[in-house]
N, CA, C and O atoms as a MOPAC input file, in Angstrom:
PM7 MOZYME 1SCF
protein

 N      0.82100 1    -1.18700 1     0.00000 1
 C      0.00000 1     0.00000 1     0.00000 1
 C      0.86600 1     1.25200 1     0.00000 1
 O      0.39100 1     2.31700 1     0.39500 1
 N      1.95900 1     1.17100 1    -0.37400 1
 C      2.54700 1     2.55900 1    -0.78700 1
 C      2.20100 1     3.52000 1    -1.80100 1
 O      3.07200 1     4.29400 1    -2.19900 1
 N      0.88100 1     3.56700 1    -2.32800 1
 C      0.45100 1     4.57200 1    -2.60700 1
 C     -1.24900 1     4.81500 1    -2.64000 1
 O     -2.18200 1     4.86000 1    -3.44100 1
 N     -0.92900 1     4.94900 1    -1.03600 1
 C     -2.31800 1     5.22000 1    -0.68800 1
 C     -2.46100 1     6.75600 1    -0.66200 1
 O     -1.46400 1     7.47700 1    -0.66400 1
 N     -3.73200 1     7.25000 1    -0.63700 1
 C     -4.26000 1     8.29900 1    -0.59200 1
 C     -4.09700 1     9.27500 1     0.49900 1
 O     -4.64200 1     9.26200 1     1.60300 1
 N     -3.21700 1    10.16800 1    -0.01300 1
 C     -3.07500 1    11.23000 1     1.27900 1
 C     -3.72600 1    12.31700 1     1.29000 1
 O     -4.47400 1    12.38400 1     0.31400 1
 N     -3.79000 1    13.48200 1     2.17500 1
 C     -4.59400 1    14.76800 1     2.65300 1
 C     -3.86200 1    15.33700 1     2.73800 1
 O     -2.94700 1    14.91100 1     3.44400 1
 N     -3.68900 1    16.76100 1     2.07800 1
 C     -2.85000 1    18.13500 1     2.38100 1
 C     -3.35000 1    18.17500 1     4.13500 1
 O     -4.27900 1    17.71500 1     4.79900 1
 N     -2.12300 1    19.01400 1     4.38500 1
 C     -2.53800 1    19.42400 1     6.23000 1
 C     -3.85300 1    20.03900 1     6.63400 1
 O     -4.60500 1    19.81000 1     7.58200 1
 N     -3.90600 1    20.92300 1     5.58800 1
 C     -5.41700 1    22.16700 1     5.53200 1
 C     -6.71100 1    21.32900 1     5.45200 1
 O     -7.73900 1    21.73300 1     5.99700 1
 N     -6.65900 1    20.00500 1     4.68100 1
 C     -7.76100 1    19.34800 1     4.59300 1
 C     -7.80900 1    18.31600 1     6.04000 1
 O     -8.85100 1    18.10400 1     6.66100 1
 N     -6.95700 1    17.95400 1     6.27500 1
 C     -6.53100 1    17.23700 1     7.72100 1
 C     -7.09700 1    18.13400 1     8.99600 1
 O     -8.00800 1    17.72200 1     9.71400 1
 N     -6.45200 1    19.39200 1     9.18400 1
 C     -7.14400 1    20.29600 1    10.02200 1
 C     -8.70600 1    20.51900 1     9.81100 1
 O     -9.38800 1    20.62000 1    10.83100 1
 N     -9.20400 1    20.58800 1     8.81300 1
 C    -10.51000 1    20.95600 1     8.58000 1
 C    -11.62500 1    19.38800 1     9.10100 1
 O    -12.60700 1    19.35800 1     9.84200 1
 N    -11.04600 1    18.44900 1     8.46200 1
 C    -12.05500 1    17.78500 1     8.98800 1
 C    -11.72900 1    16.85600 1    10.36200 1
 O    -12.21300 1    15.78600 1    10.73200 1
 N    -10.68300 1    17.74100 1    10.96700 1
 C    -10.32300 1    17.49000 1    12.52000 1
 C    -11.31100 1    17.90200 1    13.74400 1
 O    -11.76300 1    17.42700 1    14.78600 1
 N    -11.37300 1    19.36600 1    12.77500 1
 C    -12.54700 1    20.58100 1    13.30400 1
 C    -13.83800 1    19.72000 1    13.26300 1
 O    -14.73100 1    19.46900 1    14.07200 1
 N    -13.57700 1    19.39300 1    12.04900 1
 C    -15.29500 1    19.22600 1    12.05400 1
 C    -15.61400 1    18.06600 1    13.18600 1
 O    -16.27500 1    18.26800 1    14.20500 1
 N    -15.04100 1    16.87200 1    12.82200 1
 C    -15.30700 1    16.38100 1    14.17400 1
 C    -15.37900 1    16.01600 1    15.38000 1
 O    -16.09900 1    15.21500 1    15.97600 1
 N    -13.95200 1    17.18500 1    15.89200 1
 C    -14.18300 1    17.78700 1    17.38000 1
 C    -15.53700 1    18.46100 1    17.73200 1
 O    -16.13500 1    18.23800 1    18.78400 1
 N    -16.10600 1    19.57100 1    16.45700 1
 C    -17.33300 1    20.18800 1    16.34600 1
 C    -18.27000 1    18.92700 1    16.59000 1
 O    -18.47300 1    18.64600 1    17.77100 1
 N    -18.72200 1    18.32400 1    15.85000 1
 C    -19.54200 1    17.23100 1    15.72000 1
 C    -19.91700 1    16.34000 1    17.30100 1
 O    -20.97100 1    16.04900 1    17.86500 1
 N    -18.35200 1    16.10100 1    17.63900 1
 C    -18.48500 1    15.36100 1    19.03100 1
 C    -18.78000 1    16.04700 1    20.17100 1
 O    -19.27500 1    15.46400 1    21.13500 1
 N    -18.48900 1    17.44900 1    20.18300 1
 C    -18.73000 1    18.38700 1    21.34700 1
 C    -20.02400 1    18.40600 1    21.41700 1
 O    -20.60400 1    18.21400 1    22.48500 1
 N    -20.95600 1    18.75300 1    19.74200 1
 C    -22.04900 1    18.88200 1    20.24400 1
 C    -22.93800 1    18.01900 1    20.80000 1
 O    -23.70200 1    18.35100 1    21.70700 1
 N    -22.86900 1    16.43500 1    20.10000 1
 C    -23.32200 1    15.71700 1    20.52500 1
 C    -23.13200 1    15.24800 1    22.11600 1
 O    -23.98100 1    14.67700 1    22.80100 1
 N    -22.18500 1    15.52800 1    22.39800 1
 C    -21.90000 1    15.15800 1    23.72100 1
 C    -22.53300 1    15.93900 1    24.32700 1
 O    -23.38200 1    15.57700 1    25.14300 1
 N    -22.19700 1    17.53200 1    24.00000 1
 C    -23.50500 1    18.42200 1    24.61600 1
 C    -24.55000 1    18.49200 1    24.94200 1
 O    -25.16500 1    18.82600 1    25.95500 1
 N    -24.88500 1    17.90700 1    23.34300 1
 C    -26.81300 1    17.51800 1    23.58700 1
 C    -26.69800 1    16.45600 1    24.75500 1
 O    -27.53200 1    16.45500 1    25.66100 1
 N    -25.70700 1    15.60100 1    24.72000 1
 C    -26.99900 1    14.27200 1    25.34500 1
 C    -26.36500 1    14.97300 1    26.95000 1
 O    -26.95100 1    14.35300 1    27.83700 1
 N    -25.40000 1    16.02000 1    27.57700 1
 C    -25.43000 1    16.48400 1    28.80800 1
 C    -24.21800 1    15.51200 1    28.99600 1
 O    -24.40200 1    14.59800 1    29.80000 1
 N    -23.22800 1    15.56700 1    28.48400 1
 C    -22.08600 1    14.98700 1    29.23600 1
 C    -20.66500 1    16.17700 1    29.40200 1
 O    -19.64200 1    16.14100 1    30.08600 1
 N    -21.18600 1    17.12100 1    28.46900 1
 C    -20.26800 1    18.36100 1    28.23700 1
 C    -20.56500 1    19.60300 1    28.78800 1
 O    -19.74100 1    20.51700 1    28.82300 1
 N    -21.91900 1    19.69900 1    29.30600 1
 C    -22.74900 1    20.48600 1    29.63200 1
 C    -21.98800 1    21.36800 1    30.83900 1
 O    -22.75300 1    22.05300 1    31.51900 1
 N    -20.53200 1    21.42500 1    31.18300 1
 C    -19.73000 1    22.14600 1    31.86100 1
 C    -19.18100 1    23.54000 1    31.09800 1
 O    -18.94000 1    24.67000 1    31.52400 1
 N    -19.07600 1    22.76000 1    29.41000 1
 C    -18.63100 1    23.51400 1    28.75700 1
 C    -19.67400 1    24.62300 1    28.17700 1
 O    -20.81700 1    24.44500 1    27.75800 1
 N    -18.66300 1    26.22800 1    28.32300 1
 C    -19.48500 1    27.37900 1    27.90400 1
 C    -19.93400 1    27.37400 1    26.08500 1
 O    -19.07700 1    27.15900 1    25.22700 1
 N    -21.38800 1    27.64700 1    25.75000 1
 C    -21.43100 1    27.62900 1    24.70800 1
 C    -20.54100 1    28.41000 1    23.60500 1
 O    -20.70400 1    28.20800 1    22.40100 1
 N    -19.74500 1    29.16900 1    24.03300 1
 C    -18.63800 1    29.73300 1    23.22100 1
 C    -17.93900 1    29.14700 1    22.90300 1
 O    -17.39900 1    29.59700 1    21.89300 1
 N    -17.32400 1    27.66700 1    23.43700 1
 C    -16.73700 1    27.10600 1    22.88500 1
 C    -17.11500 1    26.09800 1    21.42500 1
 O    -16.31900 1    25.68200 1    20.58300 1
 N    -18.63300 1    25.89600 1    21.49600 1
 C    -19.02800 1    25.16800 1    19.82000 1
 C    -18.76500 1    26.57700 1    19.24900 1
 O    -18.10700 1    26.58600 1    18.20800 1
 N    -19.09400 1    27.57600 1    19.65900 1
 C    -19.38300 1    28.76700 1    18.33400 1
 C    -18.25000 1    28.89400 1    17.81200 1
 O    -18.17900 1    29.17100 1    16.61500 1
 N    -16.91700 1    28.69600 1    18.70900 1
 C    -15.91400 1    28.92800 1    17.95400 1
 C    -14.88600 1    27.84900 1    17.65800 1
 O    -13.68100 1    27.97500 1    17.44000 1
 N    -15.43300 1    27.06100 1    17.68900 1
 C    -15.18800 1    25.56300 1    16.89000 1
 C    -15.83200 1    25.61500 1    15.87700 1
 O    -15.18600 1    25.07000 1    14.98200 1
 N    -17.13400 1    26.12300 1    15.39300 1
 C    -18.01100 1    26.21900 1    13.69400 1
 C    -17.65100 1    27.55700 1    13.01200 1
 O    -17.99300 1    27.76300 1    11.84700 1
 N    -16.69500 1    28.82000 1    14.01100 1
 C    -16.20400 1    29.45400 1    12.77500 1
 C    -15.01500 1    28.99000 1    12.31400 1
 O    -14.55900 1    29.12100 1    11.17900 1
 N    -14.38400 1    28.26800 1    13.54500 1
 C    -13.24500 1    27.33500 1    12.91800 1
 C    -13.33000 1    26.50800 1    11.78300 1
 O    -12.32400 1    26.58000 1    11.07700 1
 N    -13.89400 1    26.01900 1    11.52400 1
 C    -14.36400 1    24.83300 1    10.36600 1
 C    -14.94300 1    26.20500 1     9.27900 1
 O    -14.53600 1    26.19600 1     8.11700 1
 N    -15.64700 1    27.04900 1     9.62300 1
 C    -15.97700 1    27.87800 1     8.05100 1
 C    -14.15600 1    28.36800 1     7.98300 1
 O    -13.82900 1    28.08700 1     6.83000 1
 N    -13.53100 1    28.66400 1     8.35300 1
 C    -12.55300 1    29.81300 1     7.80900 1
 C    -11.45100 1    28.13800 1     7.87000 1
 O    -10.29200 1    28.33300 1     7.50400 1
 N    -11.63300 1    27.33400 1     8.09700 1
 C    -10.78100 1    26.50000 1     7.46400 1
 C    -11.21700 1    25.62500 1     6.12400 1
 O    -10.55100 1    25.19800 1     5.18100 1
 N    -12.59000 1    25.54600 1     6.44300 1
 C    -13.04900 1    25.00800 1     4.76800 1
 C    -12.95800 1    26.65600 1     3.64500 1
 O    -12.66500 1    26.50200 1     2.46000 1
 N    -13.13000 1    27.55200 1     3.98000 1
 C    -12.68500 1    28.41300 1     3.11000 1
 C    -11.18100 1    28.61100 1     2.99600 1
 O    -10.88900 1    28.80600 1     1.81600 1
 N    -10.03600 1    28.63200 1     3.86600 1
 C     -8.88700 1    28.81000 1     3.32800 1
 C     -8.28000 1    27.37100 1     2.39900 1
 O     -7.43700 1    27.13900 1     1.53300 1
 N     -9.17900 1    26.72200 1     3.10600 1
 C     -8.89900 1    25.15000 1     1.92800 1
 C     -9.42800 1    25.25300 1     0.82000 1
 O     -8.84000 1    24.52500 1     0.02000 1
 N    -10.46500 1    25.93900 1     0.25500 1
 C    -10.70000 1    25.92800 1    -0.84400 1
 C    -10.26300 1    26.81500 1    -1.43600 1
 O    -10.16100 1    26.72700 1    -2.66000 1
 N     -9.87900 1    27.91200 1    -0.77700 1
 C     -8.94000 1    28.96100 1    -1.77400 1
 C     -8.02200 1    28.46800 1    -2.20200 1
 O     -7.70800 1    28.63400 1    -3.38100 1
 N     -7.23300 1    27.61900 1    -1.25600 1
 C     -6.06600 1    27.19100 1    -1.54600 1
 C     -5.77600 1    26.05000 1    -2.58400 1
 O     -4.63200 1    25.93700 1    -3.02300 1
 N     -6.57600 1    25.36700 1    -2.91100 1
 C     -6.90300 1    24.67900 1    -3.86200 1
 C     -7.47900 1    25.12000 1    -5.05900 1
 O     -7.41200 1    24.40500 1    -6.05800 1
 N     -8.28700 1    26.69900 1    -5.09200 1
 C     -8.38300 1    26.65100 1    -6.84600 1
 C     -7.09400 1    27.59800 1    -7.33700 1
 O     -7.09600 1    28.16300 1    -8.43100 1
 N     -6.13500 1    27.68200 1    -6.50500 1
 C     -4.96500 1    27.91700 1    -6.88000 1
 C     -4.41300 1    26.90900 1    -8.49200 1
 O     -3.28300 1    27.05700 1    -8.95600 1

C-alpha cells in the first residue's frame, strides 16, 4: 500500500474541526459536556468555516 491516498494538512485540520465540532455537540446535547461554555461550539463552527474556506482557496490555486 505505498500509494495510498493522502490529505494536504489544511484538509486534515478541517475535517479534525469538524469532528471535534460534531463530538462536542453531541456530547452536549446528550449532557455529558454540559460544563462547557457555549462559546466554545461557536468557535469551533467558525473554525471549520474559515478552514473550509482557506482550503478551498487554496486549492483553486
Amino acid at each position: 500500500m505505498a500509494n495510498r491516498f493522502r490529505l494536504r494538512p489544511a484538509t486534515q485540520l478541517f475535517l479534525t474541526l469538524v469532528g471535534m465540532t460534531a463530538a462536542v455537540w453531541v456530547l452536549r446535547g446528550i449532557g455529558l459536556l454540559t460544563f462547557l461554555p457555549g462559546i466554545v461550539l461557536w468557535i469551533l463552527i467558525v473554525a471549520c468555516f474559515a478552514t473550509g474556506i482557506v482550503n478551498s482557496l487554496r486549492s483553486a490555486r
